[in-house]
C-alpha positions as CSV (number, residue, x, y, z in Angstrom):
1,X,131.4,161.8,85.9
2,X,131.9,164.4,83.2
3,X,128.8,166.2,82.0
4,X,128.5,168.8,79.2
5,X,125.3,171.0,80.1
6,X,124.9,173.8,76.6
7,X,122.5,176.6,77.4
8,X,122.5,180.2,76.4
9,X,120.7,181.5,79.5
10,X,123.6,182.0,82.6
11,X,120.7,181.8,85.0
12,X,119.2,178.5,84.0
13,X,123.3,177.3,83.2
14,X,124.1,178.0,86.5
15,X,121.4,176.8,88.5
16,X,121.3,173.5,86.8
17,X,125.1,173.6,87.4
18,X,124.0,174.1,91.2
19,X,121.5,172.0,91.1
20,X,123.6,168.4,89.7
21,X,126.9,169.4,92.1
22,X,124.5,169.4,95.0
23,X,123.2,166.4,94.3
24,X,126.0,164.5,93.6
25,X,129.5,165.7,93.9
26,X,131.3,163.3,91.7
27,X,129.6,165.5,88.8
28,X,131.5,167.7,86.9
29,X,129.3,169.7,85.0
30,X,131.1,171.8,81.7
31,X,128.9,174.6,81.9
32,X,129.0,176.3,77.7
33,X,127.2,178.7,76.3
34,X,126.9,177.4,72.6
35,X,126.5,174.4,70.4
36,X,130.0,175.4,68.7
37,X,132.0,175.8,72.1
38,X,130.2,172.1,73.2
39,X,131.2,170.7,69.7
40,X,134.6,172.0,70.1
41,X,135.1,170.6,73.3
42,X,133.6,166.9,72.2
43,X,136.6,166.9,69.6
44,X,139.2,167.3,72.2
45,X,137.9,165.6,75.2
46,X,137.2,162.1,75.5
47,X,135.7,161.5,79.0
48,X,132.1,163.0,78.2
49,X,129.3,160.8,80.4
50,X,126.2,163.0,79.5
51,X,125.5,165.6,77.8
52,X,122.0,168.2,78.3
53,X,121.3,170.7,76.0
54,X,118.5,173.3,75.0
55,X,117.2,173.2,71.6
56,X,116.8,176.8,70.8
57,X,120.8,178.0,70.3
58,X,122.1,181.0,69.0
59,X,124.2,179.6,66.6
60,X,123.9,175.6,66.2
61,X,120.3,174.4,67.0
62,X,119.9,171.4,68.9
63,X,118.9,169.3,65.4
64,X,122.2,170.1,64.4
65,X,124.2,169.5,67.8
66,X,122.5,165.3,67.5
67,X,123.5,165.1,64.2
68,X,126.6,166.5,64.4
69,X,127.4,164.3,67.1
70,X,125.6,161.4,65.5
71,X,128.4,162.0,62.7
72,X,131.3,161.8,65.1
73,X,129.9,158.3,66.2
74,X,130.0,159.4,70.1
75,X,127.9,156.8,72.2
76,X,126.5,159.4,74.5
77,X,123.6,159.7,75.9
78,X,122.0,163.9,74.9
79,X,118.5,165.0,76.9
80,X,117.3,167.9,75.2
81,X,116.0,170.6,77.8
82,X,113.8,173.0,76.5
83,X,110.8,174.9,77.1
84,X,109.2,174.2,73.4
85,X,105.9,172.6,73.7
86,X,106.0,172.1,69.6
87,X,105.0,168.3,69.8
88,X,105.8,168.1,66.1
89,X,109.2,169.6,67.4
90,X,109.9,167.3,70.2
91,X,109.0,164.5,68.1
92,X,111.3,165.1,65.6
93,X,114.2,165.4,68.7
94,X,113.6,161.8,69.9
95,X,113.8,160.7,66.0
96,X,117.0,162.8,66.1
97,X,118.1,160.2,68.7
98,X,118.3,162.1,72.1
99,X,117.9,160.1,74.6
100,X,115.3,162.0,76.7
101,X,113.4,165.5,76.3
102,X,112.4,167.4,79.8
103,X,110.4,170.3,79.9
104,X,112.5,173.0,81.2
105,X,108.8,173.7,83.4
106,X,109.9,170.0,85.5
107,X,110.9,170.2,88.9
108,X,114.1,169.2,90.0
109,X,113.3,166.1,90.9
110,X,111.9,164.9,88.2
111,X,115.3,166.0,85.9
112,X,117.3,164.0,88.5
113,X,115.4,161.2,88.1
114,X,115.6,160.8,84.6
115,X,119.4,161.4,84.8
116,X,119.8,158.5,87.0
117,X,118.2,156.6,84.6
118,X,119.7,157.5,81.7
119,X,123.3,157.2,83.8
120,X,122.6,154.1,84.9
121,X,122.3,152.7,81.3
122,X,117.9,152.8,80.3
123,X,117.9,152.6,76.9
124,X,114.2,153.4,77.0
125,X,113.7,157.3,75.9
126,X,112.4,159.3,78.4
127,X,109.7,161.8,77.3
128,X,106.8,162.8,80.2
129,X,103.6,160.6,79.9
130,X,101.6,163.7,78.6
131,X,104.1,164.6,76.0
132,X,104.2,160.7,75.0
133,X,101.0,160.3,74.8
134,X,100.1,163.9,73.0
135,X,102.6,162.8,70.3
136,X,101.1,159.1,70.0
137,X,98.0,161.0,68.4
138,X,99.9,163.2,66.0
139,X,99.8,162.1,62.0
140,X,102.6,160.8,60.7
141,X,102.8,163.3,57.8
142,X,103.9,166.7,58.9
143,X,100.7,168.9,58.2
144,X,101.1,172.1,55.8
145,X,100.7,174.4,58.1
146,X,103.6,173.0,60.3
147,X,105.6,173.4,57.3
148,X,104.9,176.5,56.6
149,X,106.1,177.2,60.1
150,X,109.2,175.7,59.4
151,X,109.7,177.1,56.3
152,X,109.4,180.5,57.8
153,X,112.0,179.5,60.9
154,X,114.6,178.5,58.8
155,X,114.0,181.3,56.5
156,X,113.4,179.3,53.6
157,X,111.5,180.8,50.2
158,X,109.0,178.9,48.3
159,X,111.6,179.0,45.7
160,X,114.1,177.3,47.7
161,X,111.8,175.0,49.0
162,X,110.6,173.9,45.6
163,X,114.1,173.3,45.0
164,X,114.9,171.3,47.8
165,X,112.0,169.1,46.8
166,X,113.5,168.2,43.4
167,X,116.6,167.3,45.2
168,X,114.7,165.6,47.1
169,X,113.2,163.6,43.9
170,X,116.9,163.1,42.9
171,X,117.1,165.7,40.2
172,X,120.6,167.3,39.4
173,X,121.5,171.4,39.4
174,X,120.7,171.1,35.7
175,X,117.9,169.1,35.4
176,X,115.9,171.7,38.1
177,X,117.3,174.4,35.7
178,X,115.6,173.2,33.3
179,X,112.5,172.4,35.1
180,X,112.3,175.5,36.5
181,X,113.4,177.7,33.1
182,X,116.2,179.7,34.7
183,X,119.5,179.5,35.0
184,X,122.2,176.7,36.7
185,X,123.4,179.9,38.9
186,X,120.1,180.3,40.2
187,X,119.6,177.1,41.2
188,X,123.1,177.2,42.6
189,X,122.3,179.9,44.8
190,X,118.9,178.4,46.1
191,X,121.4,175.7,46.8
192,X,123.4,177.7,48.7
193,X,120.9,179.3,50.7
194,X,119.5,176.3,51.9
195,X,122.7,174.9,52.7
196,X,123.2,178.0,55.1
197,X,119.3,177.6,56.2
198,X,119.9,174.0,57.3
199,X,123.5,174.3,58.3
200,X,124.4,171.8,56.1
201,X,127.7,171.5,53.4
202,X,126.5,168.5,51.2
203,X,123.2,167.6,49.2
204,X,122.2,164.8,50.6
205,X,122.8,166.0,53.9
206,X,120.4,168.5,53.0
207,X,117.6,166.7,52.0
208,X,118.5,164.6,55.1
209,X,118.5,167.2,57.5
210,X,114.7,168.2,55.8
211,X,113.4,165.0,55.7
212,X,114.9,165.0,59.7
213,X,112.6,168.3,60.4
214,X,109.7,167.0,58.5
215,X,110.1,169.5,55.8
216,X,110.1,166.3,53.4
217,X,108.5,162.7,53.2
218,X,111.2,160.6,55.6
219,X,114.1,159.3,53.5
C-alpha cells in the first residue's frame, strides 16, 4: 500500500513515517515536504492508496491540495492532520471532501484506527466526537468576524473583497468598473490579486474557492 504523507515539519514527517512502517510493513509511506512536490508526484504515479496531509503548507494550503485533487478526479481517500482547532476551518475541510480530520494532539492509536477504517473502505467521515459535535452547533453563515479573519489570512483588501462579491453577483470587469467609478485596470488588478490570494487561475474558480472558505454565501 502506497501512502503519500505532506508535512512541512521533518520531525512530525518522520515520526509518522516510523510510526505507519511499524505498524504495518506493507506501507510505503512517500514522505514530501510540500503540496507542490505531492501534486507532482499524484500526476506521475498511479498506485496512491492514501494520502495524509497538514493543512497549514508553505506553498499550497490544504483547501487547495482537495481541490486540486478533486480536479484531477483521483478517488482517494485525504485525512487532513493538523493542529488547527478553527472549527469554522475544519468544517470547511470535510465540505472540501477529506475524508477524515485528526488532531495532530491524538495518540497514535487513535490515527491508526481511523486509517484502518478509512483503508478498509468507511465511507463515513471521521472527525472526533468533540469536534463533531462542536461543529453541529456552529451557524451555517460564516460570522463577520470569521471573515474578517479570513480576509486578513489570505491578505485580501476590502477593495478586493468588494470585488469578489460582485463577481460573486455575476457582474463583469466592466460592469464593477462602473459600479465602483474607476477604471477596468483597476478592477483587473483586484482581479489579479485575488487570483494570487486564493491560488486560483479562472473566475469562477475564484468565487468557488471563496464560497468554499466561507468568504461568500455557498454557490
Amino acid at each position: 500500500m502506497k501512502i503519500i504523507h505532506v508535512d512541512d515539519h521533518p520531525l512530525f514527517s518522520e515520526g509518522m513515517s516510523s510510526l505507519l512502517s511499524l505498524h504495518d510493513s506493507t506501507m510505503d509511506v512517500l514522505s514530501l515536504a510540500s503540496g507542490r512536490e505531492a501534486l507532482a508526484l499524484l500526476d506521475t504515479e498511479k498506485n496512491i492508496d492514501l494520502i495524509l496531509m497538514d493543512l497549514d503548507m508553505p506553498d499550497i494550503n490544504g483547501f487547495s491540495m482537495l481541490e486540486a485533487i478533486n480536479q484531477r478526479g483521483l478517488d482517494i481517500p485525504v485525512i487532513v492532520i493538523s493542529g488547527s482547532e478553527d472549527l469554522w476551518e475544519i468544517r470547511a475541510v470535510m465540505e472540501s471532501g477529506a475524508a477524515g480530520f485528526v488532531p495532530k494532539t491524538n495518540k497514535p492509536k487513535q490515527l491508526l484506527e481511523v486509517l484502518k477504517a478509512v483503508i478498509e473502505g468507511d465511507k463515513e467521515p471521521y472527525l472526533p466526537d468533540d469536534i463533531k459535535v462542536a461543529i453541529s452547533c456552529l451557524p451555517q453563515v460564516t460570522p463577520s468576524d470569521e471573515v474578517d479573519r479570513l480576509l486578513a489570512q489570505f491578505g485580501i483588501s476590502a477593495k478586493q473583497f468588494e470585488v469578489l462579491n460582485l463577481m460573486h453577483k455575476g457582474y463583469n470587469t466592466v460592469e464593477i468598473a462602473k459600479m465602483q467609478f474607476v477604471s477596468e485596470n483597476t478592477i483587473k488588478s483586484h482581479t489579479s490579486a485575488l487570483f494570487a490570494a486564493l491560488e486560483v487561475k479562472e473566475r469562477l474558480k475564484c468565487v468557488t474557492r471563496a464560497s468554499s472558505l466561507g468568504l461568500l454565501p455557498r454557490i
